[in-house]
TORNUBA-642407 format. One line per 4 residues: number of its first residue (from 1); their letters; for each residue x negated, y negated, z of N, C-alpha, C, O. Coordinates in Angstrom, 2 decimals. Each point is the difference from the previous one (the first is absolute). Example, Ala and Ser with C-alpha at 12.3 -4.5 7.8 and 13.67 -1.06 7.14 Angstrom:
1) as) -13.19/5.69/7.80/0.89/-1.19/0.00/-0.90/-1.20/0.00/-1.04/0.02/0.66  1.39/-1.07/-1.38/-0.82/-1.19/0.06/0.77/-1.09/0.73/-0.51/-1.11/0.17
# end
This chain:
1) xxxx) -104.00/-59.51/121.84/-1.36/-0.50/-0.04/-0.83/0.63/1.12/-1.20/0.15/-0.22  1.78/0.31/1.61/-0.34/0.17/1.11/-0.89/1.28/-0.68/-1.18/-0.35/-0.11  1.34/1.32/-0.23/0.35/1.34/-0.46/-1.09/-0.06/-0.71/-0.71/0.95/0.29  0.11/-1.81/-1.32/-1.31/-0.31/-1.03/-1.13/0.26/0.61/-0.88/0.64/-0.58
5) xxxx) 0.69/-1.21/2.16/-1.34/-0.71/0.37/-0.70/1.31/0.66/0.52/0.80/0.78  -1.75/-0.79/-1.29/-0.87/0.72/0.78/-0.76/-1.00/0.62/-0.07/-1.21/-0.19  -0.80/2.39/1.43/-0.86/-1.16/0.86/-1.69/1.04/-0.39/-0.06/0.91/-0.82  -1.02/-1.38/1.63/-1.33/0.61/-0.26/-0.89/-1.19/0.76/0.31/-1.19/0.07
9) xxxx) -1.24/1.70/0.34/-0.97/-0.94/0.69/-0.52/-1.21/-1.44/0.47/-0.04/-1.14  -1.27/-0.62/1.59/-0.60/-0.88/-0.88/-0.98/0.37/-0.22/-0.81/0.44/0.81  0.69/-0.57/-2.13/-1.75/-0.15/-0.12/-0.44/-1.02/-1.64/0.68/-0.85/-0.58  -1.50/1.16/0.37/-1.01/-0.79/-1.10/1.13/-0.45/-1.19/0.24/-1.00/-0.68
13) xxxx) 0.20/2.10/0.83/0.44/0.25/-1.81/1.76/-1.24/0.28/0.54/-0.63/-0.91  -0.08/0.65/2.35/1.09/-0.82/-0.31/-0.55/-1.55/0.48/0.96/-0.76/-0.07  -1.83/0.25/0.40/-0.66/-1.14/0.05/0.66/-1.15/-0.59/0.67/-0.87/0.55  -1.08/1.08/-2.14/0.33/-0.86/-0.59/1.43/-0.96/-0.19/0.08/-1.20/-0.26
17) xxxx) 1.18/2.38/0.53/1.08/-0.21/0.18/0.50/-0.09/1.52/1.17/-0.29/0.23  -2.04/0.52/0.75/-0.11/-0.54/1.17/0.37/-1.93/-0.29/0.99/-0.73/0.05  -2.36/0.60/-0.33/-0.11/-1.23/0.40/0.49/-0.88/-1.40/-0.57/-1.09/-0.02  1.47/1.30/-1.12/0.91/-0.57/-0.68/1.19/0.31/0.58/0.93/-0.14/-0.80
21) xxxx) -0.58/0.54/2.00/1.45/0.44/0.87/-0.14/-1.41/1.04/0.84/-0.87/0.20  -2.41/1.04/0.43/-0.31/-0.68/1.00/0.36/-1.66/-0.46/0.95/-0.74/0.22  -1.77/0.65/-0.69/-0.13/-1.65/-0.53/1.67/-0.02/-0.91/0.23/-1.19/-0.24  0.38/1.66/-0.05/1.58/0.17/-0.33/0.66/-0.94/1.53/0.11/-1.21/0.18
25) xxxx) 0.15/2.14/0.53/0.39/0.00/1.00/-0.40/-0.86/1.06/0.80/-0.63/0.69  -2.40/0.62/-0.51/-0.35/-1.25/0.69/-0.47/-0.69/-0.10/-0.16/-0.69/1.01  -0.46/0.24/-2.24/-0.51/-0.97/-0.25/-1.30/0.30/-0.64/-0.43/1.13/0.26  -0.75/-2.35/-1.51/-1.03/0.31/-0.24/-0.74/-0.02/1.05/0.48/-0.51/1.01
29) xxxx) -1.68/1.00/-0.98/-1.01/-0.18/0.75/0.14/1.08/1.24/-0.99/0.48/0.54  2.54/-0.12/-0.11/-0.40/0.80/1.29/-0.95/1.20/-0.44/-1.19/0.08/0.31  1.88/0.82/-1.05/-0.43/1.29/-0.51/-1.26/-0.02/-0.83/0.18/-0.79/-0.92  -1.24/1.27/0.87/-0.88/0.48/-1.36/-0.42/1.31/0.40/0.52/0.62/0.93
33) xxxx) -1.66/-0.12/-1.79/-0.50/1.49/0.04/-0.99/-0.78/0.63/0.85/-0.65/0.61  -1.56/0.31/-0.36/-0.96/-0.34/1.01/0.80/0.63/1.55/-0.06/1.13/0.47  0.66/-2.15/-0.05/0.59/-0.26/1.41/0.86/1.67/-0.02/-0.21/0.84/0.87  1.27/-0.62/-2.17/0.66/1.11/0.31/-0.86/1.76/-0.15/0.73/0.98/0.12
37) xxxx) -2.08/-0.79/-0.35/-0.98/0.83/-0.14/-0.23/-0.32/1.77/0.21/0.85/0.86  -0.44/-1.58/-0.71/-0.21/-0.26/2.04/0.81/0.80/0.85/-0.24/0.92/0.78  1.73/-1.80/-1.31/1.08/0.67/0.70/0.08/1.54/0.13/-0.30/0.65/1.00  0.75/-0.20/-2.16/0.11/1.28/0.14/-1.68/0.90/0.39/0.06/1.19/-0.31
41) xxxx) -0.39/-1.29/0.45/-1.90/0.50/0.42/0.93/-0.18/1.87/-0.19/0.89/0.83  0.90/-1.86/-0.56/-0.20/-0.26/1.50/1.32/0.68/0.79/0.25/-0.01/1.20  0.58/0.67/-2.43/0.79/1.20/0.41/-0.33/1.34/-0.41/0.78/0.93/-0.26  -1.99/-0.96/0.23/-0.19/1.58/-0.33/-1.06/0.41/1.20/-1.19/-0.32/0.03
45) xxxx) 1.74/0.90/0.71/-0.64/0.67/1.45/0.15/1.79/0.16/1.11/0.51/-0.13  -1.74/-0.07/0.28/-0.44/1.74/-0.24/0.69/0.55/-1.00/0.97/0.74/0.08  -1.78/-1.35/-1.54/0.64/0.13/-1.18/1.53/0.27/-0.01/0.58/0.78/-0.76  0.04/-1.65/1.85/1.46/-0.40/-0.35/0.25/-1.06/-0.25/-0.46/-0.84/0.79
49) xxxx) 1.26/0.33/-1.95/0.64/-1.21/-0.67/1.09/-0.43/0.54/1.04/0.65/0.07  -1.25/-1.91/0.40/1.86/-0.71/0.64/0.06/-0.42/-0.90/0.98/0.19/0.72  -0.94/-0.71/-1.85/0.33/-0.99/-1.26/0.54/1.05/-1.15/-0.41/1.11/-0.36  1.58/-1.99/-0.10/0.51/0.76/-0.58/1.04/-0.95/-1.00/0.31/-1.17/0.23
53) xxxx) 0.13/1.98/-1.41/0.77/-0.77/-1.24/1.11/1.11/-0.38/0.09/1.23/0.05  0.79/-2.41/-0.48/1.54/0.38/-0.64/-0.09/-0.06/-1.34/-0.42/-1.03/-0.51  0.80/2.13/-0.28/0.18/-0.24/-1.71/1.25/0.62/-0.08/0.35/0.97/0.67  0.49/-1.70/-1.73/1.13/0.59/-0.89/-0.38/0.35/-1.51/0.14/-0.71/-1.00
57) xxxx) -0.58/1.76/1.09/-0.79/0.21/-0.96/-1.58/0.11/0.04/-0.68/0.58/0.84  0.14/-1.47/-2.29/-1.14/-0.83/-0.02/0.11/-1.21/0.50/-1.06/-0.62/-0.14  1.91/0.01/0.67/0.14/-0.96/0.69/0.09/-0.57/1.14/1.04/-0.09/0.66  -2.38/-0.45/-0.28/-0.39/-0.08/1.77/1.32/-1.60/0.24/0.31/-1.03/-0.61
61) xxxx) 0.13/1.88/2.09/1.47/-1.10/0.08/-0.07/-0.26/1.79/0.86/-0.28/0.84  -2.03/0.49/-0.79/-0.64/0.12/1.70/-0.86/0.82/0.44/-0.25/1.18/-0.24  -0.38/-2.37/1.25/-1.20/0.76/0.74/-0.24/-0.62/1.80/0.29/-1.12/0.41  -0.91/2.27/0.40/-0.70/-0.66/0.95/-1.13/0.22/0.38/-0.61/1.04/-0.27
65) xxxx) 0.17/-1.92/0.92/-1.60/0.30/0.29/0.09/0.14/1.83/0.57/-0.78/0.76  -1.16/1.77/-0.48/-0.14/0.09/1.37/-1.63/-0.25/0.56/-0.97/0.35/-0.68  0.85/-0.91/1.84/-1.55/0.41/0.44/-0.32/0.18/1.04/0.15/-0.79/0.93  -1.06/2.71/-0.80/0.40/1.09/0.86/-0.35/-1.32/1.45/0.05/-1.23/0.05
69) xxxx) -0.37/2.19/0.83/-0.31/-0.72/1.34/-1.57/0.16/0.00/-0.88/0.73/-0.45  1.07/-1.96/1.28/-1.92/-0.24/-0.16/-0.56/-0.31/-1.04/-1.22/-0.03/-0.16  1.92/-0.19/-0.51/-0.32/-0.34/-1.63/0.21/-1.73/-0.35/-0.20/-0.47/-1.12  0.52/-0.11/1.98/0.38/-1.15/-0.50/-0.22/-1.09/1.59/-0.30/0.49/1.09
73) xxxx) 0.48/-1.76/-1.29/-0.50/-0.75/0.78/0.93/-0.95/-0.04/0.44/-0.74/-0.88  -0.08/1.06/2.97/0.91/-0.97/0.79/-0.50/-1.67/-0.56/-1.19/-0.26/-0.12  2.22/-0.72/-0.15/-0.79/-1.34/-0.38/1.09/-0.82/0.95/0.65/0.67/0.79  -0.51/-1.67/-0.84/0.57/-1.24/0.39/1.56/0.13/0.02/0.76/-0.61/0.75
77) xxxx) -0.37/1.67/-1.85/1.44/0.02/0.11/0.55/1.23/0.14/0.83/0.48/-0.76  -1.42/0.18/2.01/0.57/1.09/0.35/-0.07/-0.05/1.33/-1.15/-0.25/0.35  1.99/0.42/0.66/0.40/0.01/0.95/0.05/1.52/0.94/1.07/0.35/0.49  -2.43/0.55/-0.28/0.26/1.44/0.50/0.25/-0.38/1.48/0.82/0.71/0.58
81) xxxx) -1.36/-1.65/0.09/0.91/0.20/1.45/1.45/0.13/0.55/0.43/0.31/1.11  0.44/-0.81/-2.85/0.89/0.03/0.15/0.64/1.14/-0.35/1.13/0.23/0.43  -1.82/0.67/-1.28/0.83/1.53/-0.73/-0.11/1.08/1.03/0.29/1.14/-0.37  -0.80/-1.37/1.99/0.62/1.36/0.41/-0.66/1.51/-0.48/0.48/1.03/0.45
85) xxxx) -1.41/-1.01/-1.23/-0.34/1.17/-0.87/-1.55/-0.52/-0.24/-0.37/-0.93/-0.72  -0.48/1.90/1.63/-1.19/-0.04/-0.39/-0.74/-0.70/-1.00/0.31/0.70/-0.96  -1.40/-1.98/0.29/0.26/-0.61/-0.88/-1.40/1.55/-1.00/0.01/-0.12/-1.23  -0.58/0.82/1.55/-0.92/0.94/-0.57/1.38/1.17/-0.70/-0.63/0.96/-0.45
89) xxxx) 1.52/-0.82/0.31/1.18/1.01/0.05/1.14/-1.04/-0.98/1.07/0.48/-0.38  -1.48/-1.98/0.05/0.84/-0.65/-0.66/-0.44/0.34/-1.71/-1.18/-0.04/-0.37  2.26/0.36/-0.53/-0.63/-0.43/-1.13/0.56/-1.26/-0.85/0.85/-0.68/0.57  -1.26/0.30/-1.96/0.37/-1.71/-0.14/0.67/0.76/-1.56/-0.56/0.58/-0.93
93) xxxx) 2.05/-0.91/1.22/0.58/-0.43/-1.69/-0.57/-1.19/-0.21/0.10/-1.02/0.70  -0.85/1.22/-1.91/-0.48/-1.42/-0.92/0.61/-0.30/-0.76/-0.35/-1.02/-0.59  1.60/1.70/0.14/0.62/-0.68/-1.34/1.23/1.24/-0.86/-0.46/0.99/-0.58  1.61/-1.20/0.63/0.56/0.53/-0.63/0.94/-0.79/-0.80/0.54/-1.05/0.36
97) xxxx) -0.37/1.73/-1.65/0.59/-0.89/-1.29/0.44/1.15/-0.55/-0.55/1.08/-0.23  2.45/-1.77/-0.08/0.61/0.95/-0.83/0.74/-1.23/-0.78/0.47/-1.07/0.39  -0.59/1.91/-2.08/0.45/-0.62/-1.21/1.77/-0.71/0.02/1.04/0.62/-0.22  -1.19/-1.85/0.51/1.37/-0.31/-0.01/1.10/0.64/-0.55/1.13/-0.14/0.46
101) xxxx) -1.37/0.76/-1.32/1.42/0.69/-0.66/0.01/1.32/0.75/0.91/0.75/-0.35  -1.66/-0.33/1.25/-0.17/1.10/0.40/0.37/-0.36/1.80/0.62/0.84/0.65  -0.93/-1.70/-0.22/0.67/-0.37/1.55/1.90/0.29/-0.04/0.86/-0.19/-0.86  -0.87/0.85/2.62/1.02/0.59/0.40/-0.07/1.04/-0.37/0.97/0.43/0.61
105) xxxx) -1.47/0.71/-1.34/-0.21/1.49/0.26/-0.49/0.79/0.40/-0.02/1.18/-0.35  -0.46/-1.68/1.15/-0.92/0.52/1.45/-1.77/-0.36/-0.87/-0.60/-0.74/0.78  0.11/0.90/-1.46/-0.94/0.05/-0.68/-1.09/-0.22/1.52/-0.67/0.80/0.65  0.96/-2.60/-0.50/-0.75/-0.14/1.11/-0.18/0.55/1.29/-0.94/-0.23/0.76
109) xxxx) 2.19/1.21/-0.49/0.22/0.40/1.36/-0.70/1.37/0.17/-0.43/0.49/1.04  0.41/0.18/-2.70/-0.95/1.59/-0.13/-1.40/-0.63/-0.23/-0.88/0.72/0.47  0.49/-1.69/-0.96/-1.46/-0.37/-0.17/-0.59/-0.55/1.24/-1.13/-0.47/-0.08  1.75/0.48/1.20/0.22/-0.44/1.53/-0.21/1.23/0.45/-1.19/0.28/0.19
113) xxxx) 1.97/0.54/0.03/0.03/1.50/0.89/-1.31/0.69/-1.17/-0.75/0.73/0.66  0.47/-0.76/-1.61/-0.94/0.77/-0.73/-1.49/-0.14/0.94/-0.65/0.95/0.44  0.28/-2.83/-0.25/-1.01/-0.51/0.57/-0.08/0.68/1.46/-0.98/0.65/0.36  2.02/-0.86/0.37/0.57/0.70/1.54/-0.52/1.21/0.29/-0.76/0.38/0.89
117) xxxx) 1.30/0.16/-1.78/-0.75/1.75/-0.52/-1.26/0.18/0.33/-0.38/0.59/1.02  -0.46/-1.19/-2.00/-1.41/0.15/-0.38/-0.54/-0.80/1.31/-0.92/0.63/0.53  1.20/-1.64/0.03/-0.43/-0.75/1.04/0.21/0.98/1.07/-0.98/0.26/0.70  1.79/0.16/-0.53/0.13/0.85/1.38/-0.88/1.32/-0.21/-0.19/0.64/1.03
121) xxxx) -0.15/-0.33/-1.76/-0.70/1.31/-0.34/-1.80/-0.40/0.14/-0.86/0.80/0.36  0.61/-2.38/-0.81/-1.26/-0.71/0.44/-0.32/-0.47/1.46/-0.95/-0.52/0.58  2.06/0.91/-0.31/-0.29/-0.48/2.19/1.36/-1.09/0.20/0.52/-0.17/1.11  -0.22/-0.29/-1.93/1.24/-1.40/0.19/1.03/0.26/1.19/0.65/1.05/0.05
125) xxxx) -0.53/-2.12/0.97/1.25/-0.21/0.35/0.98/-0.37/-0.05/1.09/0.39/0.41  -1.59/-1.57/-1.16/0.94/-0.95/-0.29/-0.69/-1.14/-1.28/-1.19/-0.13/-0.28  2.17/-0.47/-0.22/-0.56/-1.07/-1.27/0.35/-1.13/0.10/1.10/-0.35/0.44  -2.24/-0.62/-0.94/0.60/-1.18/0.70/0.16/-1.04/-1.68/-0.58/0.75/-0.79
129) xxxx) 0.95/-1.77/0.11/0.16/-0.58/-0.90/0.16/-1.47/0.26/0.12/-0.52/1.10  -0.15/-0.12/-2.36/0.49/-2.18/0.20/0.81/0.75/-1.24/-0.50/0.69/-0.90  1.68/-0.98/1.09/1.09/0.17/-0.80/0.54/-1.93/-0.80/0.27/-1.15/0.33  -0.37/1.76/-1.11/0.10/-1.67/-1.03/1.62/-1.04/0.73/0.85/0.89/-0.07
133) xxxx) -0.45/-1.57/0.40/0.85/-0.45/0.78/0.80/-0.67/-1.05/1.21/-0.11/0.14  -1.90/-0.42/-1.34/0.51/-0.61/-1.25/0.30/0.61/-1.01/0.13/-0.39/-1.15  0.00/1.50/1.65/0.00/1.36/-1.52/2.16/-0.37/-0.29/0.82/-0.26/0.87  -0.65/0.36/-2.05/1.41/-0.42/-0.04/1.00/0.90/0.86/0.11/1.20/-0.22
137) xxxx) 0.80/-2.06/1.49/0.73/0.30/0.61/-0.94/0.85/1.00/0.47/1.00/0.52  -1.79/-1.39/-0.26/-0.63/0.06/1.31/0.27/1.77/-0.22/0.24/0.57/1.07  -0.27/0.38/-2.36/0.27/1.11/-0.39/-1.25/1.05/1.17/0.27/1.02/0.64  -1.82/-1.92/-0.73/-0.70/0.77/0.32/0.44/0.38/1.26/0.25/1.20/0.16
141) xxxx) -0.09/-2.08/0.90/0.20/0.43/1.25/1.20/0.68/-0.10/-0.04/1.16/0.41  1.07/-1.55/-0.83/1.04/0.96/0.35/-0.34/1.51/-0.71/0.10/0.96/0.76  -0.40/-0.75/-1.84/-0.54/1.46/-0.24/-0.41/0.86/1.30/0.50/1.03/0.44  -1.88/-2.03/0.17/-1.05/0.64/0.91/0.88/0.30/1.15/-0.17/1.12/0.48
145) xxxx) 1.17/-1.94/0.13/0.91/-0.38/1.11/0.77/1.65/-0.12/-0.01/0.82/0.92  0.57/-0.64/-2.10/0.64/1.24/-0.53/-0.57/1.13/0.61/0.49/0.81/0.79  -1.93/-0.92/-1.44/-0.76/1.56/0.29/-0.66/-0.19/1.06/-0.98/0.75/-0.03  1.03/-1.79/1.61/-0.09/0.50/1.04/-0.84/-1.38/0.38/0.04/-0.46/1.14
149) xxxx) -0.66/-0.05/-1.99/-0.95/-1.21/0.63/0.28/-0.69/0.85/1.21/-0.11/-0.21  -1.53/-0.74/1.45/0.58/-0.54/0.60/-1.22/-1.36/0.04/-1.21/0.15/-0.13  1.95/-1.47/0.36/-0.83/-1.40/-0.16/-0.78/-0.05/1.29/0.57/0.04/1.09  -1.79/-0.12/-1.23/-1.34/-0.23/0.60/-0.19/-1.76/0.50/0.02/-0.53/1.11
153) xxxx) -0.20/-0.05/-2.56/-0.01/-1.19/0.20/-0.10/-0.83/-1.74/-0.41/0.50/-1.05  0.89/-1.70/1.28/0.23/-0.72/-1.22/-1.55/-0.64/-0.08/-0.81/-0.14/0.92  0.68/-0.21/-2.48/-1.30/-0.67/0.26/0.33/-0.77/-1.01/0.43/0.63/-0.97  -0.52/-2.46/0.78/0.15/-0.42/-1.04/-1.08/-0.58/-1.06/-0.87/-0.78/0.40
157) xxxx) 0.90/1.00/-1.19/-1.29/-0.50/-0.90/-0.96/0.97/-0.62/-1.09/-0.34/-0.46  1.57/1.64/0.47/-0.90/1.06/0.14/-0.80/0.45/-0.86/-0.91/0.78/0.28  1.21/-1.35/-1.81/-0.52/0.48/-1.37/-0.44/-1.50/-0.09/-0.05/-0.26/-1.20  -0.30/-0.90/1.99/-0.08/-1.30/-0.60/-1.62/0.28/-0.21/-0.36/-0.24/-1.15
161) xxxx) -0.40/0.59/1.79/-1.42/-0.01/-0.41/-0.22/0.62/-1.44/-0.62/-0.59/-0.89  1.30/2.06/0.75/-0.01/0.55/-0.86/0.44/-1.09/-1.79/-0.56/0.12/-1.09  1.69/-1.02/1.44/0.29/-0.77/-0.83/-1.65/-0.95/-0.53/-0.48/-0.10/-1.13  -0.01/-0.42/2.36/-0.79/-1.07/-0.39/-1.01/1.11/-0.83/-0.61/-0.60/-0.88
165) xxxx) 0.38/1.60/0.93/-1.22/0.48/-0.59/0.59/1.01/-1.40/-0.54/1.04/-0.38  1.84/-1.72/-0.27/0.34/0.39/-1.55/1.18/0.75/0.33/0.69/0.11/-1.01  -0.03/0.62/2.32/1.27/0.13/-0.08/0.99/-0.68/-0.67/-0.02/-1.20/0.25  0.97/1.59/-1.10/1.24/-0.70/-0.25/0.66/0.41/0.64/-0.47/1.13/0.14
169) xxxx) 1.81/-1.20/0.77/1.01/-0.06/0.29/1.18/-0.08/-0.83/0.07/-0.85/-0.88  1.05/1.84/1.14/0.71/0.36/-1.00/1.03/-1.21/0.44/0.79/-0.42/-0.83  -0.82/-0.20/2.34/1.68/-0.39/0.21/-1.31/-1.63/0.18/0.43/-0.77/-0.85  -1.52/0.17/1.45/-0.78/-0.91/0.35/-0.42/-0.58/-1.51/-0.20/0.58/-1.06
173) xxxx) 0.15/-1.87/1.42/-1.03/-0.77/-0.86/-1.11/-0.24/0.54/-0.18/-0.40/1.15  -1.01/0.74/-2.37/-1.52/-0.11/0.67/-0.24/1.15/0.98/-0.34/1.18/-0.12  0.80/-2.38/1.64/-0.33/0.54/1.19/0.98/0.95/0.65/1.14/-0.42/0.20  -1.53/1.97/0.25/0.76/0.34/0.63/0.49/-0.03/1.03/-0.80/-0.20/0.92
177) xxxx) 2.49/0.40/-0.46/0.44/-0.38/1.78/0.66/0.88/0.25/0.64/-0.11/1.05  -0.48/1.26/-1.78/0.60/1.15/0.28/-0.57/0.91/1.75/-1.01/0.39/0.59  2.39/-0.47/-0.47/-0.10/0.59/1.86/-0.16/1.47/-0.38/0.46/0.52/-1.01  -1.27/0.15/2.10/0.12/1.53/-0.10/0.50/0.51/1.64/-0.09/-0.49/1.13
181) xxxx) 0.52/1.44/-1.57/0.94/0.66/1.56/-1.13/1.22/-0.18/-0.14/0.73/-0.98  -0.76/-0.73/2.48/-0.42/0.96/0.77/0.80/0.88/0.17/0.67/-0.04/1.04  -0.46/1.22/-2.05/0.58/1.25/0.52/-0.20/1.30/-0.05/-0.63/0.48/-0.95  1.23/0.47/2.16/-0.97/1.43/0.42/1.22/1.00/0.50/1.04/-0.12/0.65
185) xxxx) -1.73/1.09/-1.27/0.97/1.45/0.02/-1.06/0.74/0.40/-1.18/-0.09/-0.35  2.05/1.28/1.58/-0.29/0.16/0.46/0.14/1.86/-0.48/1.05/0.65/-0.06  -2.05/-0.30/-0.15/0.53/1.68/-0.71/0.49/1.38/1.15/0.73/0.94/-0.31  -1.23/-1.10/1.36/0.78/1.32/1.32/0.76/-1.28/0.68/-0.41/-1.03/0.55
189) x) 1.79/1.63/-0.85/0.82/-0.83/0.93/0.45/0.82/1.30/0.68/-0.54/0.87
# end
């Protein structure tokens, strides 16, 4: 299966199967073409793309969205006094999703170094993410833990606003309480 997958930046035309992967995986309401037309616009810095998708085939089986530096905005649950790494030189994984039947073949770990790539070539030092803490067997962090991330800080409740305003939650009822782990890799070691 490993052997099938091509990768390619994102754009327009895989959208749609973007965000029927997205709302798969995490739930209704996170993902739409509204919000995901944002995202990717906020990784594209000197017409370079950090965002990027996995197909086996015609079949999108993962994607991530990166957003370059300076492109996106420190909020309440990010912690740069603590990353050590310039916070103008940080860039933000917003979201990576790979097709359950397709986790454990690195999928996520090349759609990771793909973003790394393109980020470091936009000014990046380092990337910082809220890695889902409830994702089954706490998968997200240990992936990220894998390819170098190291824990920043826990934050609990982190998608709960997002819930009250039409989020579903894949593992929550209603309201969400899903913890996210502050975590940051660091690209010149």
């Amino acid at each position: 299966m490993k052997n099938t997958i091509t990768y390619k930046t994102i754009s327009l035309e895989d959208f749609k199967a973007t965000i029927e992967l997205g709302t798969q995986v995490h739930g209704e309401g996170y993902i739409n073409a509204k919000n995901l037309k944002e995202w990717v616009n906020k990784g594209i810095k000197d017409d370079i793309n950090a965002g990027f998708v996995a197909y086996d085939g015609d079949k999108l089986v993962g994607f991530r969205v990166t957003y370059a530096i300076e492109q996106w905005q420190i909020d309440e649950w990010c912690s740069p006094e603590l990353w050590s790494v310039e916070q103008t030189k940080v860039c933000y994984f917003k979201c990576n999703t790979v097709n359950e039947n397709y986790r454990g073949y690195g999928v996520g770990s090349k759609l990771l170094q793909l973003a790394i790539n393109a980020a470091k070539q936009q000014g990046a030092k380092a990337g910082v993410s809220h890695l889902w803490m409830q994702s089954p067997g706490n998968s997200a962090v240990k992936y990220f833990t894998k390819c170098g991330g190291k824990l920043i800080k826990e934050h609990a409740d982190r998608w709960h606003e997002l819930s009250l305003q039409g989020y579903d939650c894949p593992v929550c009822q209603n309201e969400c309480h899903c913890s996210a782990a502050e975590m940051l890799i660091k690209f010149d070691k």
